[in-house]
C-alpha positions in Angstrom: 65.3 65.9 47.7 64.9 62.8 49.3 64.9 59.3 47.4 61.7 58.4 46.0 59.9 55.4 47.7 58.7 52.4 45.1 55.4 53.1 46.7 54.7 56.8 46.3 55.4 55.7 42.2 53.0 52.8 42.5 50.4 55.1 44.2 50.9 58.0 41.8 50.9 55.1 38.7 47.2 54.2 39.9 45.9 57.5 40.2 47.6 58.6 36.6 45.6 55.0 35.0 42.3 55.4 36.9 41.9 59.5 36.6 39.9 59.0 39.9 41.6 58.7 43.3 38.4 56.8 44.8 39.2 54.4 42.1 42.9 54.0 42.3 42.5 53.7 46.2 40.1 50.6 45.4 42.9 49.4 43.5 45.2 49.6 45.8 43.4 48.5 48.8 43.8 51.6 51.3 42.0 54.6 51.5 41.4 57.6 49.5 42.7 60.4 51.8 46.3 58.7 52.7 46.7 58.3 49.1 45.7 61.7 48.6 47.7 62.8 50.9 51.0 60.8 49.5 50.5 62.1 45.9 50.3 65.8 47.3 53.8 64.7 49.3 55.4 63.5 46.0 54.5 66.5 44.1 55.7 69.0 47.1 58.4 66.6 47.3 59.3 67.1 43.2 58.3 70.8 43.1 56.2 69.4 40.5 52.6 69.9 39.9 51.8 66.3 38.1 47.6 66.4 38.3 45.4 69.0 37.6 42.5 68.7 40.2 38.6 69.8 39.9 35.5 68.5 41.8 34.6 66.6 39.0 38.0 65.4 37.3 41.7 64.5 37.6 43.9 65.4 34.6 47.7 64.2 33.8 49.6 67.9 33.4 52.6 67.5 30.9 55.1 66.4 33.6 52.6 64.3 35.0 52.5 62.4 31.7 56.1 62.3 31.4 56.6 61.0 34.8 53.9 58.4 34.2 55.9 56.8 31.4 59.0 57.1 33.9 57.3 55.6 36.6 56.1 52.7 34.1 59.4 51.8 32.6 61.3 52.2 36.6 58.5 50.0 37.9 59.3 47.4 35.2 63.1 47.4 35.2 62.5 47.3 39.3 60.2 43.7 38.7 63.3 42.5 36.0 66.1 43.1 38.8 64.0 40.8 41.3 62.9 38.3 39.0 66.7 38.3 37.5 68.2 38.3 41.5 65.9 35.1 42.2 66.8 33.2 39.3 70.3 33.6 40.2 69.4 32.5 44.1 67.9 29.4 42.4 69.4 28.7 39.3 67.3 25.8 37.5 64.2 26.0 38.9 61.2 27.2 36.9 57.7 28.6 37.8 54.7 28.6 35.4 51.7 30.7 35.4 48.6 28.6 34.4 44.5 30.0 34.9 42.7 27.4 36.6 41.4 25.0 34.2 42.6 26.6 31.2 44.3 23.9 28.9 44.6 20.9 31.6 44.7 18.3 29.0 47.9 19.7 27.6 49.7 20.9 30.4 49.7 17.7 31.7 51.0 15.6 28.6 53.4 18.5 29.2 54.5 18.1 32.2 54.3 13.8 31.4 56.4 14.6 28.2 59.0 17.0 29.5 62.0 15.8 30.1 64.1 18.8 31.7 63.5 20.5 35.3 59.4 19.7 36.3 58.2 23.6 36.3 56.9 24.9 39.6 53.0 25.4 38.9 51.1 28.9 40.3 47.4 28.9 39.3 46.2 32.4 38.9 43.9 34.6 36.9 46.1 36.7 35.8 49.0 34.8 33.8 50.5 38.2 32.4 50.8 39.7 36.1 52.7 37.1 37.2 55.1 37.7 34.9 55.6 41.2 35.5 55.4 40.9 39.0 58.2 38.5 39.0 55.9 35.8 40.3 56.4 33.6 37.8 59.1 32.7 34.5 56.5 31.8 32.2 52.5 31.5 31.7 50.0 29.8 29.9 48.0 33.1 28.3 44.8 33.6 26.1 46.0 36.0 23.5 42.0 36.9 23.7 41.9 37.9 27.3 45.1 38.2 28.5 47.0 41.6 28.3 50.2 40.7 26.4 51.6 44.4 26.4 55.2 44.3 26.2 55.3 40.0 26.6 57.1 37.5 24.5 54.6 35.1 23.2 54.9 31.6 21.1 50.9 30.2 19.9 50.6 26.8 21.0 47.4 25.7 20.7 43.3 26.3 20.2 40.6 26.2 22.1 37.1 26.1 21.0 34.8 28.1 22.6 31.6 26.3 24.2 28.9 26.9 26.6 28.2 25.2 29.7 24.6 24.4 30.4 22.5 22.5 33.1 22.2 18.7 31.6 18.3 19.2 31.6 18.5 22.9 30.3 16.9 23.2 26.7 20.3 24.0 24.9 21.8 20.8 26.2 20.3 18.9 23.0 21.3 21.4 20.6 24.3 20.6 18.1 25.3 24.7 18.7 24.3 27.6 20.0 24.8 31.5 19.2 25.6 34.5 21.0 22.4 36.0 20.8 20.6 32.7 22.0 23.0 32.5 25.4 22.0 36.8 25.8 18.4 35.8 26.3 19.1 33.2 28.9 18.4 35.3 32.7 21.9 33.3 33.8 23.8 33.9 31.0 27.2 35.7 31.9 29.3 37.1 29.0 32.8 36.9 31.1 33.5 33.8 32.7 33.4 34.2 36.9 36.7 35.2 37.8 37.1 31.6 39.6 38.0 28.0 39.9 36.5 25.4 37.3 35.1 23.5 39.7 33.0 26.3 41.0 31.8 27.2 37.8 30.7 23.9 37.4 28.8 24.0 40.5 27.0 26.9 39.7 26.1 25.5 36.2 24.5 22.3 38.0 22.9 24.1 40.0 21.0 26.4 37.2 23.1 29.8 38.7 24.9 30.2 35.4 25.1 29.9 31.8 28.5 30.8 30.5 31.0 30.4 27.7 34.5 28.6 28.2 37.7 27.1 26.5 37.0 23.6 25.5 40.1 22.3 27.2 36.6 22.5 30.3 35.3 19.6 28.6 37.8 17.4 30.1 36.5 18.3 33.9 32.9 18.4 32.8 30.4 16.7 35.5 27.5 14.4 34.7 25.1 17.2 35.2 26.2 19.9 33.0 26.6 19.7 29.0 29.0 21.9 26.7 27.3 22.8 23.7 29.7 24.7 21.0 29.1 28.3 20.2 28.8 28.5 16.6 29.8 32.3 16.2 32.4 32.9 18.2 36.0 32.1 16.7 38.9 29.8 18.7 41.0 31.2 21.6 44.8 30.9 21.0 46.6 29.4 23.7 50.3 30.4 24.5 53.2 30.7 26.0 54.7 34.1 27.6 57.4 35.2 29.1 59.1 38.3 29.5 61.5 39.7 27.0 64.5 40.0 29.4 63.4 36.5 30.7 65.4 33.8 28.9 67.8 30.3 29.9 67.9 27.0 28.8 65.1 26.0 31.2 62.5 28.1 29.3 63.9 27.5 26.4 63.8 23.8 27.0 60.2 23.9 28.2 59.1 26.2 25.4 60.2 23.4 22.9 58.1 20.9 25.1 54.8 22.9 24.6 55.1 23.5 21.1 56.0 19.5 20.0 53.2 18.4 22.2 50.4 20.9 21.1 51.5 20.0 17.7 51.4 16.3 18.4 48.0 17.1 19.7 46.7 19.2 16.9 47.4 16.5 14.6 45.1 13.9 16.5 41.8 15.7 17.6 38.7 14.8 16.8 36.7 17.2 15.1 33.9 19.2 17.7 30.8 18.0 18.1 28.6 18.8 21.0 29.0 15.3 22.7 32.9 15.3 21.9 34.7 18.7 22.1 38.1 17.9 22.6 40.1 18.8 25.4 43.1 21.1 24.0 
């Protein structure tokens, strides 16, 4: 038998998650019948029946769930060898993973305060995939949101949780809100818009959206919209991934950076109030 291809085990991967090749091909971003097509291939290829098939379902056979976990742990060891082969091709440099608008205020007494190499910055909404896809060394996660399967993680810091409101919106004078307050606002959206701050924002003035966020927002907050603290909701961690195989004095270095500064930090907020949420 022929070599396996990386591809044919990422394809076969998203089929084995999703149990639905109409999904796993949305995944992806091709079409269902060539990825049909390249799992049959793999599994005439193997000799190996790996899915059991109906008009209404997809099912992992034993093998198939045996070479899923394979597939998983190659997959990963493939991401470590590239992340491991570019660190030696540029030994030094450092790349950090941060959401857009998530903890602003102390990335950038961070990044003021460090004193080792300045970390190459990657904004993206998915802190943990950058990891894993060898995108980036280390990331600013929420341990709320953020899947940390598998990741290295240090808490740094806490964010409150408040909700952004039109300046002239009814809740912009409260002290606090509650969940079930936000639910029965039509613009209300439990999970933040997968976009930049700034957007957000926009929508907020503009009456398109009522939402809850991190209160390191605060910081960015324009004149037309308010963030009023959500009283039943408890604080977002903020902190620092990194792959276990991931390590060298430049992370190391920088790790001890965020952790002195968020405690530095933590030591001089002032305490939440709806006109002064502090910006982690």
């Amino acid at each position: 038998m022929d070599r396996l291809e990386t591809r044919e085990l990422v394809y076969f991967v998203a089929v084995a998650e999703e149990l639905h090749f109409s999904r796993a091909a949305e995944r992806l971003g091709i079409a269902q019948p060539p990825l049909s097509r390249a799992v049959a291939r793999l599994e005439r290829r193997m000799g190996v029946r790996l899915l059991e098939r109906t008009s209404r379902r997809v099912e992992l056979t034993a093998a198939g769930d045996v070479f899923l976990d394979e597939c998983r742990r190659l997959l990963k060891d493939l991401d470590a060898a590239v992340h491991r082969t570019r660190q030696a091709a540029h030994p030094g440099r450092l790349i950090l993973a941060v959401r857009p608008g998530s903890g602003s205020g102390l990335l950038a007494q961070v990044l003021r305060s460090h004193d080792g190499t300045d970390p190459e910055l990657v904004f993206t909404h998915s802190g943990a995939g950058a990891l894993r896809d060898g995108t980036a060394d280390v990331a600013l996660l929420c341990t709320d949101s953020d899947d940390l399967t598998g990741l290295h993680t240090t808490e740094v810091a806490e964010e409150w949780p408040v909700a952004l409101v039109p300046r002239d919106h009814p809740l912009a004078a409260r002290a606090g809100v509650t969940t079930a307050e936000l639910r029965q606002e039509p613009a209300f959206r439990e999970k933040c818009p997968p976009t930049g701050l700034d957007e957000i924002l926009d929508r907020v003035a503009l009456g398109r959206l009522v939402t809850v966020v991190g209160s390191a927002a605060v910081a960015r907050l324009t004149r037309e919209v308010v963030a009023v603290p959500v009283a039943d909701l408890p604080m977002t961690t903020l902190a620092l991934g990194r792959l276990p195989e991931t390590s060298g004095p430049e992370i190391a270095a920088f790790a001890r950076t965020v952790r002195r500064v968020a405690a530095e930090r933590a030591g001089t907020q002032p305490p939440v109030t709806r006109r002064g949420v502090h910006d982690i």
